[in-house]
N, C-alpha and C positions, 0 to 999 in steps of 0.2 A: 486631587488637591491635598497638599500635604502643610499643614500648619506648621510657624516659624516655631522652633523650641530654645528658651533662653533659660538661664538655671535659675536659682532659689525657690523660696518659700513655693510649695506646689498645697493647693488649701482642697483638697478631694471634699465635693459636698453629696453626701449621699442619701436618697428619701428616708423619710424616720419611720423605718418598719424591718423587718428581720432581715429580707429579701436586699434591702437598701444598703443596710449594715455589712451584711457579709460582702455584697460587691464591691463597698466603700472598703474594708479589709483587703479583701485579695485583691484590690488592684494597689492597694497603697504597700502588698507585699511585693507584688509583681514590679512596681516600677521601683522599689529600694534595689532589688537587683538587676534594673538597668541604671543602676547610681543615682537617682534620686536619692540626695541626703537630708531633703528637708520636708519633710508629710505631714500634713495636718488632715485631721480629720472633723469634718464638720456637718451636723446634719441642716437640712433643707425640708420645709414643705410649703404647701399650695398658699400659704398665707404669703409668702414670701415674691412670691412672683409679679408684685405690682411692680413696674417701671422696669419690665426684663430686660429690656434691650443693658441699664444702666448697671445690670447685678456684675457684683466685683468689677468695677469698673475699677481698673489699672493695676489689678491684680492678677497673680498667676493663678489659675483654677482647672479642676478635674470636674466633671458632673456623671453620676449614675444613679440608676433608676430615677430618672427626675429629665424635665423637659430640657429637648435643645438648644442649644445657646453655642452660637458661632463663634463666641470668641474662647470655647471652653478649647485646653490643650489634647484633654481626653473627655470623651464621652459615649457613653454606654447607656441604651433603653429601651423599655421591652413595651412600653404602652402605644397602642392606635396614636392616643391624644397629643405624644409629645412636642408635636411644631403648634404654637401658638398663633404662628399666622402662615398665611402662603408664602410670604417673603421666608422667613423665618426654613420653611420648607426647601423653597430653591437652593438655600443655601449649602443644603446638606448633602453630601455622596461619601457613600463610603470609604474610608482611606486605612493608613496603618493604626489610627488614636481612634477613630470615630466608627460606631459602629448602632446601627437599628434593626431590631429582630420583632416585630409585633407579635410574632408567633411565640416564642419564647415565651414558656410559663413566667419564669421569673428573670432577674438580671444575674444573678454570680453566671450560669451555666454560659453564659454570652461573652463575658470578659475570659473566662477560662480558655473556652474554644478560641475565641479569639487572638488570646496572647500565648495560645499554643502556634496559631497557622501564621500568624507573623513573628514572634520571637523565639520559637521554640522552646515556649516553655512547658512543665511538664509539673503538672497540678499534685503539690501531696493530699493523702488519702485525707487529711481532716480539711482541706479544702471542697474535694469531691463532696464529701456526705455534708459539707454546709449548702452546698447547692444542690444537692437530693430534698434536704429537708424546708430548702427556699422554692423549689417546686412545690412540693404539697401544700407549704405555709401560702404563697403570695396565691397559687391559684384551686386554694381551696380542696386539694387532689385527701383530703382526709376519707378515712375508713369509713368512717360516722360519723356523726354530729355527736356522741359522747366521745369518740376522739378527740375531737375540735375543740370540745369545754375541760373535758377532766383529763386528757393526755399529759401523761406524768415523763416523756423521756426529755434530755438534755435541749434539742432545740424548742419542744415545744414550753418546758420553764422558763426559758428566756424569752419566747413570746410572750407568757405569761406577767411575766416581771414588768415588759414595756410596759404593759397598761399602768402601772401604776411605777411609774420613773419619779423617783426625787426630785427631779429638775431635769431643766431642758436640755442640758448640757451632758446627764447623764447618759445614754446613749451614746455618746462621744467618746466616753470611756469605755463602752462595754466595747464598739463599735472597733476604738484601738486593743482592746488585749485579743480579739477576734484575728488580728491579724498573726500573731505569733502563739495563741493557744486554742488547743484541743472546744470542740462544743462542750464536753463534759467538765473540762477544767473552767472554759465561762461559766460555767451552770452552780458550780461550786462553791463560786466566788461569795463572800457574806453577804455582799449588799446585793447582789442578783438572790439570793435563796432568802433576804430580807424583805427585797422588792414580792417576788413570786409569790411568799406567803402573804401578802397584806393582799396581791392582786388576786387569791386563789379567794379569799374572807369577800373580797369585793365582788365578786364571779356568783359565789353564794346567793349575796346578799342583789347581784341585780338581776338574777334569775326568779327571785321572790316581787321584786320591783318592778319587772317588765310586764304583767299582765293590765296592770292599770294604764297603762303610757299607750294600750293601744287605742285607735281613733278609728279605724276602721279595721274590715278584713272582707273583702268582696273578689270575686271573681280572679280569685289565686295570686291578689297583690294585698299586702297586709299593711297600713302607714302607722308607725307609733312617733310620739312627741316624747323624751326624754330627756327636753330639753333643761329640766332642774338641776341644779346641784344635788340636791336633793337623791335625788333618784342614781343607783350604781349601774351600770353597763354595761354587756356582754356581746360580741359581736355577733353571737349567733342563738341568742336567747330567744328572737323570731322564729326558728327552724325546728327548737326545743320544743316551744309550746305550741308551735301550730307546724307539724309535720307535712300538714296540706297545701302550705301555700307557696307557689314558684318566687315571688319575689318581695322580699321588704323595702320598707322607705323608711327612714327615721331622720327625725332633728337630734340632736347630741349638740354640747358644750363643747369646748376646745379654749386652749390657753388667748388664743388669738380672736376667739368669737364665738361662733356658733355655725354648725357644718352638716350641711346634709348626707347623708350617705345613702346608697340604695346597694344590694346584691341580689347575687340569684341562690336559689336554693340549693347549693350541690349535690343534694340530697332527690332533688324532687326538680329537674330540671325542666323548662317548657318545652314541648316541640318546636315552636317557632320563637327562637330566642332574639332579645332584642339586644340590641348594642349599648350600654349600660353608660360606658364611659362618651358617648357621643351624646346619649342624652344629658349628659352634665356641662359638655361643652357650654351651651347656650347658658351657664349661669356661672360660668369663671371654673369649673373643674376639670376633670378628665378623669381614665379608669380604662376598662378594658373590656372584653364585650361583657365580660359575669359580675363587674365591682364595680366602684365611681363613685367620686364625692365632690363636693364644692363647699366655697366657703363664702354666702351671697355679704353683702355687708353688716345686713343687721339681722334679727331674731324673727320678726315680718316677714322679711324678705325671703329667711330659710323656711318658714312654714307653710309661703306660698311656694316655692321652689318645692319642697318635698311633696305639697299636694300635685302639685301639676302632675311631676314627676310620676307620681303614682295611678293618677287618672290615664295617662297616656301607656301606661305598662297595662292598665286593663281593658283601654280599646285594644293596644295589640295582642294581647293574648286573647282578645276575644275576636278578633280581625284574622 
């Protein structure tokens, strides 16, 4: 199946996380020199997904690292959870635009390969190493858990930074200079080493903050609620203080609501691993078999969502 192609505006929506960013970059590089002259860069996430069938409806669109969508011209993604429905599934085989790798750590290294074996393209080197470090970033592949919090090189600042973005729209700028500069030259930039330092004070300050927020820690799944403003956030402040435990559950804030998240310990992984991102299926999310999040409608909703979640991670690790 080979989708119709018509020219103008092409609006590339890419998930809002590093892995997301650089896909959303190298393919808005890659298709300016198959003559696309009009690229927009726009990020995308889970809140966004109500009424998919009707997303951009009558517009031209790209999607990577983010769920399938049949009417997208290109699309690129690396998660189990991508098709939201079985329909949504049939629809999909792989063509010269469309491409599904579950396996795939992350998404750049897919569009790369990719628009190597059908266009012959040939990746320059600060392409390469943004998809080295969207490996380790999106699937956790870090040294240590003090890499993960205090890793001071150029992709992991710019991790850094997102947590604490100016605005929503931000990202869509770092997302565009990603396309035609160096990781070190993004790194550099004032409002990235602006953002990074407030998010590095924020790192601090919710590694201090994350011991009260827990609610439980049993049978090597740990649930914390975080859900205050109040309270600052670390993705991996679970692994920090409790080294012991194979999986976290937490509630967290978010622009759009309030969002559960669970992962697995990279550090300290189960023997009999569970599928992370399936279990979030059943409450509007997706993820992959080690991460996963959703976003249930209200604050209720996510704290029962995050207990289930968790009680179900300790029958199987104890099962």
């Amino acid at each position: 199946m080979l989708l119709p192609m018509f020219k103008g505006q092409l609006t590339i929506h890419y998930h809002r996380d590093f892995d997301g960013m650089v896909a959303g970059a190298v393919l808005a590089s890659i298709l300016s020199e198959r003559d696309e002259e009009d690229i927009v860069l726009k990020s995308v996430n889970y809140d966004q997904r109500k009424n998919w069938e009707s997303f951009s409806k009558d517009k031209r669109f790209a999607i990577v690292d983010f769920h399938f969508h049949p009417e997208a011209a290109y699309w690129f993604d690396h998660h189990p959870t991508t098709f939201l429905t079985p329909e949504l599934r049939a629809q999909y085989e792989p063509n010269e635009r469309w491409m599904w790798d579950e396996k795939s750590p992350s998404c750049p290294p897919m569009v790369l390969a990719h628009a190597k074996k059908h266009w012959g393209y040939e990746a320059p080197e600060r392409f390469v190493e943004m998809a080295k470090w969207s490996d380790i970033i999106d699937a956790a592949r870090y040294e240590s858990v003090d890499q993960a919090i205090f890793g001071d090189t150029p992709a992991l600042r710019i991790t850094r930074a997102l947590a604490a973005s100016p605005s929503q729209e931000w990202p869509d700028e770092i997302a565009l200079a990603m396309v035609d500069e160096t990781l070190e030259e993004v790194a550099m930039r004032p409002d990235v080493e602006k953002a990074h330092q407030r998010a590095s004070r924020n790192r601090d300050k919710a590694l201090e903050h994350f011991p009260p927020t827990v609610l439980w820690n049993k049978g090597g799944v740990l649930l914390y609620d975080a859900s205050s403003n109040r309270i600052r956030r670390e993705r991996f402040a679970a692994y920090y203080h409790h080294p012991d435990i194979s999986y976290a559950v937490g509630v967290i804030p978010t622009r759009a609501g309030f969002h559960v998240t669970c992962g697995e310990n990279p550090w300290n992984q189960p023997t009999n691993r569970a599928n992370v991102g399936e279990l979030m299926a059943p409450y509007g999310g997706g993820g992959h078999i080690a991460v996963g999040g959703a976003n249930p409608p209200n604050l209720e909703a996510t704290r029962k969502a995050a207990e289930d979640i968790a009680n179900i991670l300790v029958a199987h690790l104890e099962g």
